[in-house]
VOVEX-998798 format. One record per atom (N, C-alpha, C): residue in one letter; atom name; z negated, y negated, x. Coordinates in Angstrom, 3 decimals, decimal comma. Layout:
# residues N
<rec><rest>A</rest><atom>CA</atom><pz>Z</pz><py>Y</py><px>X</px></rec>
...
# end
This chain:
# residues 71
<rec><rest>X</rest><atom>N</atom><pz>-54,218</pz><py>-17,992</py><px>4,038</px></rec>
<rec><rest>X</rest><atom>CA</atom><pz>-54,170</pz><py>-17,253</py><px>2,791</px></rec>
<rec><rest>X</rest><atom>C</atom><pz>-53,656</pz><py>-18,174</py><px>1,688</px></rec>
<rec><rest>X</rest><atom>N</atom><pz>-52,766</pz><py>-17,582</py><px>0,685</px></rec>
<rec><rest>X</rest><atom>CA</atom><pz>-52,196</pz><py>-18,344</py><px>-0,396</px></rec>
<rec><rest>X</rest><atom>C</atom><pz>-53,483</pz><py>-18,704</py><px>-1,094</px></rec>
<rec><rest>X</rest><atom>N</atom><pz>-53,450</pz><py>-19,756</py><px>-2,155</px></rec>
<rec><rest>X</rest><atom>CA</atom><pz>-54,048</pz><py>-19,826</py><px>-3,351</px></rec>
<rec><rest>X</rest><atom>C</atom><pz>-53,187</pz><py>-19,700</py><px>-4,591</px></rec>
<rec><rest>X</rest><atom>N</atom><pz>-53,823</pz><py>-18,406</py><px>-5,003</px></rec>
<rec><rest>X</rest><atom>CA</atom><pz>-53,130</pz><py>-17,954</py><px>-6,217</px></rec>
<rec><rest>X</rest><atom>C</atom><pz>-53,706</pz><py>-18,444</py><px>-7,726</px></rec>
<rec><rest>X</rest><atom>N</atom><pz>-54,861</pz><py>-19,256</py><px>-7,394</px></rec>
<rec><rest>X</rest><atom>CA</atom><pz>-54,978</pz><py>-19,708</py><px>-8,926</px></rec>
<rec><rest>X</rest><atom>C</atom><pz>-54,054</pz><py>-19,950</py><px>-9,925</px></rec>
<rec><rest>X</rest><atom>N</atom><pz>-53,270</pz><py>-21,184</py><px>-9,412</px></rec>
<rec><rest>X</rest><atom>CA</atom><pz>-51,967</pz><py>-21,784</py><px>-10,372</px></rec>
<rec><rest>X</rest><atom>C</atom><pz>-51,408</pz><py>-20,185</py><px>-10,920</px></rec>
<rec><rest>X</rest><atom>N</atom><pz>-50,969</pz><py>-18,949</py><px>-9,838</px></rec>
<rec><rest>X</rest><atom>CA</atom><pz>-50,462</pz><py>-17,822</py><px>-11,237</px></rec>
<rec><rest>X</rest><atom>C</atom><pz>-51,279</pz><py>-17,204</py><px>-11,857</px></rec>
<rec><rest>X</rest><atom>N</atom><pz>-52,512</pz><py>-17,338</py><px>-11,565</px></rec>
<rec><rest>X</rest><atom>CA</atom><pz>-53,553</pz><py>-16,798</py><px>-12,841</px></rec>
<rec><rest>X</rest><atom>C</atom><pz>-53,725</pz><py>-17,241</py><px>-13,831</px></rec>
<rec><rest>X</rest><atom>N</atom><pz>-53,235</pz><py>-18,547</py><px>-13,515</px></rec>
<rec><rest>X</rest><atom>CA</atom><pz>-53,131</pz><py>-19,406</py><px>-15,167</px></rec>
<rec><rest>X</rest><atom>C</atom><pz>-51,963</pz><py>-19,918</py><px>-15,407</px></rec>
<rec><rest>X</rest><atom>N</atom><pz>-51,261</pz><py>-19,129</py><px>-15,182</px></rec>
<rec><rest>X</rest><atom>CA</atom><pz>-50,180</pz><py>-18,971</py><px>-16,141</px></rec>
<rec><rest>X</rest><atom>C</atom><pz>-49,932</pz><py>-18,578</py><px>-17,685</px></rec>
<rec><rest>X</rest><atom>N</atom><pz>-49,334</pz><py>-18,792</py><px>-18,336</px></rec>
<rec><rest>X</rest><atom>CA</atom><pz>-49,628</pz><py>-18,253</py><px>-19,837</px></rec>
<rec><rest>X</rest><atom>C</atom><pz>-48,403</pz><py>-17,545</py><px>-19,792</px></rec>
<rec><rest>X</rest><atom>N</atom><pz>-48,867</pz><py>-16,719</py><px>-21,394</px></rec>
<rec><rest>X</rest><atom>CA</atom><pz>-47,825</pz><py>-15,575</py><px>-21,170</px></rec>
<rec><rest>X</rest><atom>C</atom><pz>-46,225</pz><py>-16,442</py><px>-21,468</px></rec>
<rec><rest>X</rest><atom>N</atom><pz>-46,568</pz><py>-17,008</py><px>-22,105</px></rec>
<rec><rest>X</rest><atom>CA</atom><pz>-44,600</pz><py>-17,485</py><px>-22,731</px></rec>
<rec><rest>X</rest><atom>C</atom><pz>-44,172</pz><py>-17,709</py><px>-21,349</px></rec>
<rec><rest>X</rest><atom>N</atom><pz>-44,866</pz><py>-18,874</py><px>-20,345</px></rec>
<rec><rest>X</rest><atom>CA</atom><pz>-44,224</pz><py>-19,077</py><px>-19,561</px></rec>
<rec><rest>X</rest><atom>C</atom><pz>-43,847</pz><py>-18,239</py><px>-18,092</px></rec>
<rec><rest>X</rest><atom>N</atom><pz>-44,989</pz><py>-17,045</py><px>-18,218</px></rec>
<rec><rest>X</rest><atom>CA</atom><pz>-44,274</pz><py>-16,392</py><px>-17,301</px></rec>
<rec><rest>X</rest><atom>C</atom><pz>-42,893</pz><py>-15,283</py><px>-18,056</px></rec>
<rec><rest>X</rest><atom>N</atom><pz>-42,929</pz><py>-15,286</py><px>-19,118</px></rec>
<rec><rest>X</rest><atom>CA</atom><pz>-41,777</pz><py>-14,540</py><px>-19,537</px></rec>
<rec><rest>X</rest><atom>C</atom><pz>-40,757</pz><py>-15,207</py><px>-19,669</px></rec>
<rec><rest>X</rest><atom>N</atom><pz>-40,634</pz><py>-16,664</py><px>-19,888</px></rec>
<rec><rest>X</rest><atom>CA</atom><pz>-39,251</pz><py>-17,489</py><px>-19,240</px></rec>
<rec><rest>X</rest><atom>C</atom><pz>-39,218</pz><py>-17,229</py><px>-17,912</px></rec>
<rec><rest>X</rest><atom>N</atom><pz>-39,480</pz><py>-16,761</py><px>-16,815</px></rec>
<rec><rest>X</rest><atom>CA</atom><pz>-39,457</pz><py>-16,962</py><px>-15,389</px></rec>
<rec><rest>X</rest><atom>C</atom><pz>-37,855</pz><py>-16,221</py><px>-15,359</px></rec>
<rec><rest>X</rest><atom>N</atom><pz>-37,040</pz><py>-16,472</py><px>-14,212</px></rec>
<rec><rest>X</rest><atom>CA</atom><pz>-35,828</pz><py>-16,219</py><px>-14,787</px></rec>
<rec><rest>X</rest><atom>C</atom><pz>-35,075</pz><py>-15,709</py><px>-16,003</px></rec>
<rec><rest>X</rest><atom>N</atom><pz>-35,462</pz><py>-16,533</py><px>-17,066</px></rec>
<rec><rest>X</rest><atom>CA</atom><pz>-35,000</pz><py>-15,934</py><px>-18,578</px></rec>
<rec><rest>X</rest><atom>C</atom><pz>-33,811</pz><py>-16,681</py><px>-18,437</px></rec>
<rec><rest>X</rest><atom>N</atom><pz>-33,143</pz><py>-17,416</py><px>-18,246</px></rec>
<rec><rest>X</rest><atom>CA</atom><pz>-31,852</pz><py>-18,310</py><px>-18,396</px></rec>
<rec><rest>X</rest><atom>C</atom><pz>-30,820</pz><py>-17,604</py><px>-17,676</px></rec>
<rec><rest>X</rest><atom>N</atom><pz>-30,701</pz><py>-16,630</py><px>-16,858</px></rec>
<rec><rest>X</rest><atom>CA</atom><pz>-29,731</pz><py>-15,367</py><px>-15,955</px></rec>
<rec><rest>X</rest><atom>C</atom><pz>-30,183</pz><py>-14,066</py><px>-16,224</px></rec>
<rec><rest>X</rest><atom>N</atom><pz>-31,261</pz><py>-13,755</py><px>-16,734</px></rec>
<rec><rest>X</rest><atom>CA</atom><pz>-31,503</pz><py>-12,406</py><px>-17,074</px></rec>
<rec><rest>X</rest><atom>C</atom><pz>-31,794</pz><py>-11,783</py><px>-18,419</px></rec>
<rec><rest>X</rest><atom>N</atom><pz>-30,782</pz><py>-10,666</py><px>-18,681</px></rec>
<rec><rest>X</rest><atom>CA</atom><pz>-30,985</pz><py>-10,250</py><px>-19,638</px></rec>
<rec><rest>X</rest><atom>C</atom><pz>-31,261</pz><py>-8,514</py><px>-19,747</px></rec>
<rec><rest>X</rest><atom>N</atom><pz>-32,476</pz><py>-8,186</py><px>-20,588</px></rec>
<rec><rest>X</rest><atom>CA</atom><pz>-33,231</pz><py>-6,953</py><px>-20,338</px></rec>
<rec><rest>X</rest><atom>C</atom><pz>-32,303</pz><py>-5,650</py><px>-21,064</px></rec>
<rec><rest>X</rest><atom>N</atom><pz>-32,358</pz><py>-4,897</py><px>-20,443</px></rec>
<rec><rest>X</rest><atom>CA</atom><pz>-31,458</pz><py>-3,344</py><px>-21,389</px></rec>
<rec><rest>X</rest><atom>C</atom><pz>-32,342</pz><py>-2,199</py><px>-21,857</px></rec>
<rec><rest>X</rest><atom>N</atom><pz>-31,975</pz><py>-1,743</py><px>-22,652</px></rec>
<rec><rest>X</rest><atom>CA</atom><pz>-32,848</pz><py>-0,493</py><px>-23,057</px></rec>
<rec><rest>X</rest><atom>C</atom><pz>-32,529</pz><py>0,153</py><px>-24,021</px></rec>
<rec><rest>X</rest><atom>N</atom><pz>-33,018</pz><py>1,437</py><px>-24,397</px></rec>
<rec><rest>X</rest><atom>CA</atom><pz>-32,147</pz><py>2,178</py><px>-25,249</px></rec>
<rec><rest>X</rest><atom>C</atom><pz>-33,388</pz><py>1,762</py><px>-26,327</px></rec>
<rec><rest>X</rest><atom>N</atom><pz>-32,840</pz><py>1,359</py><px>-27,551</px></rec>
<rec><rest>X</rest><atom>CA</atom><pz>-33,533</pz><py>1,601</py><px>-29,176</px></rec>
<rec><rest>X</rest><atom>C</atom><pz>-32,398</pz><py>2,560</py><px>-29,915</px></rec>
<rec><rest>X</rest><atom>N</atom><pz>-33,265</pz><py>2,096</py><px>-31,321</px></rec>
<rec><rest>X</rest><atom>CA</atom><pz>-32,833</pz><py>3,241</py><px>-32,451</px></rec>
<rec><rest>X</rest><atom>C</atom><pz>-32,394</pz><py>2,353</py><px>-32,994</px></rec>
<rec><rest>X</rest><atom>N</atom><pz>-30,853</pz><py>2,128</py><px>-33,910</px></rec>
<rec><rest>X</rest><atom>CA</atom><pz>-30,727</pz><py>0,933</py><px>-35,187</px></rec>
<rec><rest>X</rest><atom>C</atom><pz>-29,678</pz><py>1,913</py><px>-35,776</px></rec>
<rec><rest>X</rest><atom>N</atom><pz>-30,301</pz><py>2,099</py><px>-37,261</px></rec>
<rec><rest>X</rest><atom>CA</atom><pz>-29,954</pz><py>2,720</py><px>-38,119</px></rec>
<rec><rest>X</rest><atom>C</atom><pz>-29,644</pz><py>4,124</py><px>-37,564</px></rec>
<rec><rest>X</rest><atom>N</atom><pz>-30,748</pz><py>4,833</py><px>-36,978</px></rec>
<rec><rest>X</rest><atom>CA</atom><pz>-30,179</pz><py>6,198</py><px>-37,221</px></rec>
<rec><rest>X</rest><atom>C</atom><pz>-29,996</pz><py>6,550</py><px>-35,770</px></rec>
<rec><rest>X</rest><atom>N</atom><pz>-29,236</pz><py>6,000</py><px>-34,988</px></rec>
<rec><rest>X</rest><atom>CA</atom><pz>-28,397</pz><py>6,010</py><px>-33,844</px></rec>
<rec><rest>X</rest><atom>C</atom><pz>-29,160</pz><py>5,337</py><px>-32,496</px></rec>
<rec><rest>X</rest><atom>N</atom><pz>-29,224</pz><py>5,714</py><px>-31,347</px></rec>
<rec><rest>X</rest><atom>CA</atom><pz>-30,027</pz><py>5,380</py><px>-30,264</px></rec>
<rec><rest>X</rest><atom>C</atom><pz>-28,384</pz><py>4,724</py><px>-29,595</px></rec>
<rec><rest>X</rest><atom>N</atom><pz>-28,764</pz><py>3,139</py><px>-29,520</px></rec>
<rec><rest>X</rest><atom>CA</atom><pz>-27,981</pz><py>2,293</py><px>-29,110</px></rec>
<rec><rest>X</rest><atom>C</atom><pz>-28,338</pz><py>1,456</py><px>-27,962</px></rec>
<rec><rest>X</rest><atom>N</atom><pz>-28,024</pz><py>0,699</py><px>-27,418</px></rec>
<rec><rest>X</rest><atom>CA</atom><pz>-28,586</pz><py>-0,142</py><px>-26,543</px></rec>
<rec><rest>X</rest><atom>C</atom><pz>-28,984</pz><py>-1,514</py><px>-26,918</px></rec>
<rec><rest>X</rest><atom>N</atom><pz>-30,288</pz><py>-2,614</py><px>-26,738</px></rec>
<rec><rest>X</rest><atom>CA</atom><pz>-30,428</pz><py>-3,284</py><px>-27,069</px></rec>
<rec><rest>X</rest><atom>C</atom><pz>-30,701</pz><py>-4,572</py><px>-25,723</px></rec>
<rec><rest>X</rest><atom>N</atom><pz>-30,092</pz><py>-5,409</py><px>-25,735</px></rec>
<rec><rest>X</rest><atom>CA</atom><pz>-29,740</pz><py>-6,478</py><px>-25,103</px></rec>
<rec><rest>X</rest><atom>C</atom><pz>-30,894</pz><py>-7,609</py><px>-25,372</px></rec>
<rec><rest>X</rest><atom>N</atom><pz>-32,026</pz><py>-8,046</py><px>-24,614</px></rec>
<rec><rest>X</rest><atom>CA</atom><pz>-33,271</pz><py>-8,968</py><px>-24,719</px></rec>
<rec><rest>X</rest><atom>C</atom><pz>-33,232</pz><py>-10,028</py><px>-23,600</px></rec>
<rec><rest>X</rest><atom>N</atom><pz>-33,694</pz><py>-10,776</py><px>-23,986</px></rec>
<rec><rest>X</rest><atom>CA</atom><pz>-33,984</pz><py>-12,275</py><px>-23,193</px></rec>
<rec><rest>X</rest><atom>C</atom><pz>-35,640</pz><py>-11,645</py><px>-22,836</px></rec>
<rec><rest>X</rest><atom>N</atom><pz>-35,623</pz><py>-13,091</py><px>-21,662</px></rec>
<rec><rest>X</rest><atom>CA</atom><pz>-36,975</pz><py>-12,864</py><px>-20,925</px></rec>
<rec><rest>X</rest><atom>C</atom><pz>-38,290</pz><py>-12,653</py><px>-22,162</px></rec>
<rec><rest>X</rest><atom>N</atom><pz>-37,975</pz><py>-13,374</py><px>-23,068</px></rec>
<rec><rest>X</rest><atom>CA</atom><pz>-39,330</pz><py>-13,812</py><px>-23,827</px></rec>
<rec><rest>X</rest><atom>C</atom><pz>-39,357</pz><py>-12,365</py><px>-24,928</px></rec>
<rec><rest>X</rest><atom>N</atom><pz>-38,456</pz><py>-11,423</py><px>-24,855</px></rec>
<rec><rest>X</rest><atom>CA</atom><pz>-38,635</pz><py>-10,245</py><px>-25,670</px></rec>
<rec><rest>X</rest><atom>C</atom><pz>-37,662</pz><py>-10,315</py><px>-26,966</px></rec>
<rec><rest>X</rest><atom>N</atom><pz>-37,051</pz><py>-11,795</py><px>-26,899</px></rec>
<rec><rest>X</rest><atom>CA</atom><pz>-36,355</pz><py>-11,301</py><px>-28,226</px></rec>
<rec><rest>X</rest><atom>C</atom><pz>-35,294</pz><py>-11,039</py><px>-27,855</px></rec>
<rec><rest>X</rest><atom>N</atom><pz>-34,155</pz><py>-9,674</py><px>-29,283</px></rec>
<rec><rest>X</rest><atom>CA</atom><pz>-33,395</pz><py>-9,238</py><px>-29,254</px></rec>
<rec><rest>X</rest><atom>C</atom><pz>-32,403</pz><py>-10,096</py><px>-29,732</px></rec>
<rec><rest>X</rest><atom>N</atom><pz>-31,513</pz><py>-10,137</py><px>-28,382</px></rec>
<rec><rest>X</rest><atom>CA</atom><pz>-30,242</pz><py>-10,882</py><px>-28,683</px></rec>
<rec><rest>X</rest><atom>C</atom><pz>-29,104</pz><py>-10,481</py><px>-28,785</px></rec>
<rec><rest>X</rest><atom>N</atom><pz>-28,817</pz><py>-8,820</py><px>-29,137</px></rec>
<rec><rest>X</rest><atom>CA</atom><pz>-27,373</pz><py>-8,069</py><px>-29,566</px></rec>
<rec><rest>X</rest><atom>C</atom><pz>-28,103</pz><py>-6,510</py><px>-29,218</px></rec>
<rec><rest>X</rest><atom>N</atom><pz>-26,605</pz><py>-5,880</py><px>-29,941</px></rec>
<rec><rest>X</rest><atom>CA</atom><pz>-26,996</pz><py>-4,347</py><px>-29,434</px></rec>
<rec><rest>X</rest><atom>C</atom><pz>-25,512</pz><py>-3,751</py><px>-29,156</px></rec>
<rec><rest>X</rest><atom>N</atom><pz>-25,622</pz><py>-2,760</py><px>-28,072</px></rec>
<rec><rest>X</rest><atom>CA</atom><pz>-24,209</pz><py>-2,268</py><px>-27,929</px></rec>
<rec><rest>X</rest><atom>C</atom><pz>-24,517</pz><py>-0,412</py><px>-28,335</px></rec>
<rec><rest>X</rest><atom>N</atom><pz>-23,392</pz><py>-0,031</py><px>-28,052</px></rec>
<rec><rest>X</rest><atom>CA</atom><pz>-23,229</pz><py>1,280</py><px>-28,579</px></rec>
<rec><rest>X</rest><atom>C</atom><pz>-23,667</pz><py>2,179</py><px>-27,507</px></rec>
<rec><rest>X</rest><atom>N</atom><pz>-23,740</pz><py>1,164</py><px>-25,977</px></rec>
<rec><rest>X</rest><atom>CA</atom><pz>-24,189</pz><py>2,452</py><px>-24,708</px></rec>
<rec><rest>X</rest><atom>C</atom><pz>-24,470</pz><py>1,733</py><px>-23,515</px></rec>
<rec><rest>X</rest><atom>N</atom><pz>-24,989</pz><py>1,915</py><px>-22,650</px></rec>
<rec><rest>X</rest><atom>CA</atom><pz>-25,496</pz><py>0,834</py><px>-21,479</px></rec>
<rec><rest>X</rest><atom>C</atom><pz>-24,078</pz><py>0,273</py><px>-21,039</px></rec>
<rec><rest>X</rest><atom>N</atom><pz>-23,131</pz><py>1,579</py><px>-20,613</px></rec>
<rec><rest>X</rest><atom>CA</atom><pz>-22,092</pz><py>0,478</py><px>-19,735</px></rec>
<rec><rest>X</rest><atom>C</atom><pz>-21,580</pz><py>-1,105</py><px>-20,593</px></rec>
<rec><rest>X</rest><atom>N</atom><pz>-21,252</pz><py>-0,932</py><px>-21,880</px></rec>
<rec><rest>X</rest><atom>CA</atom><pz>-21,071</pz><py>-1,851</py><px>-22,897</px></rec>
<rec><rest>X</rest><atom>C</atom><pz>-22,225</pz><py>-3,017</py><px>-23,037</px></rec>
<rec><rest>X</rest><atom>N</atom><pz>-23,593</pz><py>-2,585</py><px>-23,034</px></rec>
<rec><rest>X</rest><atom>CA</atom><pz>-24,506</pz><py>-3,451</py><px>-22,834</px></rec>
<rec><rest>X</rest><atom>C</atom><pz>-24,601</pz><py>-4,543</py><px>-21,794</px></rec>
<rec><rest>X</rest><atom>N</atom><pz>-24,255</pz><py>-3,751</py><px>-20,426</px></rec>
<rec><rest>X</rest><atom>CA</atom><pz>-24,020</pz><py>-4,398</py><px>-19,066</px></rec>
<rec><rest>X</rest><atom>C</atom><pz>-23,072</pz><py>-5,306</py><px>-19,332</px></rec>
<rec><rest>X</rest><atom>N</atom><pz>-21,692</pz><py>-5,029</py><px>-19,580</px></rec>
<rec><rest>X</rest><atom>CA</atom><pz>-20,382</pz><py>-5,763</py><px>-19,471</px></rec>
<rec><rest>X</rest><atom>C</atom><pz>-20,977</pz><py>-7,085</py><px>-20,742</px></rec>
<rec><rest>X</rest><atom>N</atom><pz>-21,306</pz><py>-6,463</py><px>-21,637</px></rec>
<rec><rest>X</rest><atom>CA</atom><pz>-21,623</pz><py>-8,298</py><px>-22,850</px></rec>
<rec><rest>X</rest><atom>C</atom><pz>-22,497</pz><py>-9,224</py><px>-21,733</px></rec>
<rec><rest>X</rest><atom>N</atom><pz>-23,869</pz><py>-8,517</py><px>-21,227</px></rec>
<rec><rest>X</rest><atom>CA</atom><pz>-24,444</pz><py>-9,577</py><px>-21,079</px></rec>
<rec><rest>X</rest><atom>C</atom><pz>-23,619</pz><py>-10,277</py><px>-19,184</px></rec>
<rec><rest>X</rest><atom>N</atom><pz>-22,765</pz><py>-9,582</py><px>-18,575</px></rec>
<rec><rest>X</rest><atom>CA</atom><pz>-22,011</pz><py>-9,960</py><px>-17,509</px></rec>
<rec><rest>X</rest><atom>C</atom><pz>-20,995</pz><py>-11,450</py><px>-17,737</px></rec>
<rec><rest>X</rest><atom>N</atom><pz>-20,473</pz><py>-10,848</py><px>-19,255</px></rec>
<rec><rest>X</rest><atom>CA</atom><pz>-19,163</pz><py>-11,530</py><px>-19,594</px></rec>
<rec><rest>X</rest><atom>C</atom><pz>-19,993</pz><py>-12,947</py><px>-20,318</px></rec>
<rec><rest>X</rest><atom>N</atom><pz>-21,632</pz><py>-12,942</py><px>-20,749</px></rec>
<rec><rest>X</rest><atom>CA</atom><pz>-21,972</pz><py>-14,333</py><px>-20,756</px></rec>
<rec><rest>X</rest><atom>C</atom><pz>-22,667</pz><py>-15,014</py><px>-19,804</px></rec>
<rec><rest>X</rest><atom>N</atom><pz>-22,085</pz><py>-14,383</py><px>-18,582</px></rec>
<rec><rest>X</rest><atom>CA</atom><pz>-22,920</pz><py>-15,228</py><px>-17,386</px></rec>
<rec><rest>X</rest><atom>C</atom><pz>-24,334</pz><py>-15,169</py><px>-17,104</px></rec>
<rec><rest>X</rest><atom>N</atom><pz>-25,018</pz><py>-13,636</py><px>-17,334</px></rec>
<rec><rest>X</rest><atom>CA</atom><pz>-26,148</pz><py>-13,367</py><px>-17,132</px></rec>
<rec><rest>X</rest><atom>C</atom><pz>-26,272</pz><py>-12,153</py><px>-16,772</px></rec>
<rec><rest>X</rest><atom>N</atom><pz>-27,090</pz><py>-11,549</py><px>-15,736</px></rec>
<rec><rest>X</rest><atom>CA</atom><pz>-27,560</pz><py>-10,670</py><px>-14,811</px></rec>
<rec><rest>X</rest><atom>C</atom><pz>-28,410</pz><py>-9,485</py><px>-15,882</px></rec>
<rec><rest>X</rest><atom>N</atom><pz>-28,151</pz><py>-8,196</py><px>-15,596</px></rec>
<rec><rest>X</rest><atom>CA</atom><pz>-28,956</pz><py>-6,884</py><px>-16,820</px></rec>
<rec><rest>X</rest><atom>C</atom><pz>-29,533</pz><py>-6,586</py><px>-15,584</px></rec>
<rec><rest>X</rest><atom>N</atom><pz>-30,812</pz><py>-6,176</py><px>-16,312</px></rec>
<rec><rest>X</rest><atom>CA</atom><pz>-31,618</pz><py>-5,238</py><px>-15,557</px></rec>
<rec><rest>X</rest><atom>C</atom><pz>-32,002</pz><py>-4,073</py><px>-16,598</px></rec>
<rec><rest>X</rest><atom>N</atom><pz>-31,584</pz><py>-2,939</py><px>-15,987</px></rec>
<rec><rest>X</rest><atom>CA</atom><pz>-32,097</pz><py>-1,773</py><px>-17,313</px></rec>
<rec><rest>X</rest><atom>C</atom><pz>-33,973</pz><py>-1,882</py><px>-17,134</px></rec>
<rec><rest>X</rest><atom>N</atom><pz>-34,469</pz><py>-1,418</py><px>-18,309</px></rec>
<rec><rest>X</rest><atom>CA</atom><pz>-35,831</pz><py>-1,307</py><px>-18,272</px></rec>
<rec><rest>X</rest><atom>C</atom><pz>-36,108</pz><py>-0,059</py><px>-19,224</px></rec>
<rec><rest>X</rest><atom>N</atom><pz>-36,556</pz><py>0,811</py><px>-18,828</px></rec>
<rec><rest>X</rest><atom>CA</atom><pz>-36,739</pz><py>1,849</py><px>-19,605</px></rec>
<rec><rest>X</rest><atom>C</atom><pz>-38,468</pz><py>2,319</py><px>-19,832</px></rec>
# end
């Protein structure tokens, strides 16, 4: 049987870096009015917004990082 202590004590920052350096999160928000797509790093902050997922996908592709939609 594993021992899972070490991930029970994990803290939160660092399990939300856990692949944060290749992954970047998708999801639809609201900015100004308009339901756009918003582009997030592991740790939750917003790092761009596009006008629609396919556009969302292709930015965070074209900087060498992996989308996962999350809705």
């Amino acid at each position: 049987m594993h021992n899972l202590d070490p991930l029970r004590q994990i803290t939160p920052e660092a399990l939300a870096m856990l692949g944060a350096p290749d992954t970047a999160y998708v999801r639809p928000v609201v900015a100004n009015g308009q339901r756009v797509y918003g582009i997030f790093g592991a740790d939750g902050s917003q790092m761009a917004v596009a006008p629609n997922r396919d556009v969302a996908f292709a930015v965070v592709r074209q900087n060498g990082m992996d989308p996962v939609s999350v809705h």
